[in-house]
N, C-alpha and C positions, 0 to 999 in steps of 0.2 A: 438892488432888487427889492420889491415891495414884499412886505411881510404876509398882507392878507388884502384883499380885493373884495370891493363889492360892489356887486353887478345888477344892476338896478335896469329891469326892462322898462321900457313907455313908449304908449299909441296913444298920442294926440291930448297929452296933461302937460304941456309946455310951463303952465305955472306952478303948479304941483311938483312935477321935475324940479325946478329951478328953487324950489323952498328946500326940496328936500337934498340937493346939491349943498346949497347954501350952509344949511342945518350941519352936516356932515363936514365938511370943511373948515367950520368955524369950531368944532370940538377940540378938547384938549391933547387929542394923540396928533405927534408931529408928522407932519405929510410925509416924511420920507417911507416911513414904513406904512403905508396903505395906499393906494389906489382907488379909483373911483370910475366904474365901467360904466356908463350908461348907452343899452343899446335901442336904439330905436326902433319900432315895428314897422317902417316907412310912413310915419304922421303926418297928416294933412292940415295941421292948425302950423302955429309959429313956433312949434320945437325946435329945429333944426337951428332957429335963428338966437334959443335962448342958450343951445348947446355949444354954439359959436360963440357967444357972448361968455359965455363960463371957463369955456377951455380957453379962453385968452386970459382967464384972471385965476385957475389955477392950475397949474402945472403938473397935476398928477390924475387929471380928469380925463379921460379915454372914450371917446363918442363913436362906434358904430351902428350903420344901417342896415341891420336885415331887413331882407326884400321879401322872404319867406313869409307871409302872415301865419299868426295866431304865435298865443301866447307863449304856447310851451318851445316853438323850434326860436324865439326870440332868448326866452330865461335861458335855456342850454347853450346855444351858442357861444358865448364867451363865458361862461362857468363850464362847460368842459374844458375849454382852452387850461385854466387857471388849477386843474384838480390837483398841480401839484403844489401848492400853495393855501394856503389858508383863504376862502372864501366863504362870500355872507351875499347870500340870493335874496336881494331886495323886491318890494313893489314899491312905486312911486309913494305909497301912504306911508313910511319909513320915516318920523320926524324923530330923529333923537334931541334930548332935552339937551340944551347948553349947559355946561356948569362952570 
């Protein structure tokens, strides 16, 4: 079981997403104890295709699609899920520094 989760909503920043995946994965705390939610707002660019591409290369990376539009019924949804756990409600601008 993952320690603490962070749930990163995105509509339609497919490269943004994917830096800020990237960013997050490659830090020093070992994947078993975190998770990485990224829920989609149903985007219309090439997200879907960069979230497939990432969940194949890490294994603790979690992609849902809310159908719901707008922001806020996107952020809650999988941060309610998670309340019993330590969570970190991301936006796609979220670059943590590598050390």
């Amino acid at each position: 079981m993952h320690k603490v989760s962070v749930v990163i909503p995105t509509l339609n920043r497919a490269d943004l997403v994917a830096q800020t995946i990237d960013r997050i994965e490659n830090q020093t705390v070992v994947r078993d104890l975190y998770e990485v939610v990224v829920v989609d707002n149903s985007s219309t660019d090439h997200t879907q295709q960069v979230l497939a591409q990432k969940s194949a290369a890490y294994p603790n990376l979690r992609v849902h699609c809310q159908t719901k539009r707008g922001a806020a019924a996107t952020q809650m949804s999988e941060f309610i899920k998670r309340m019993a756990k330590l969570s970190c409600l991301s936006t796609t601008i979220f670059l943590p520094s590598r050390r």
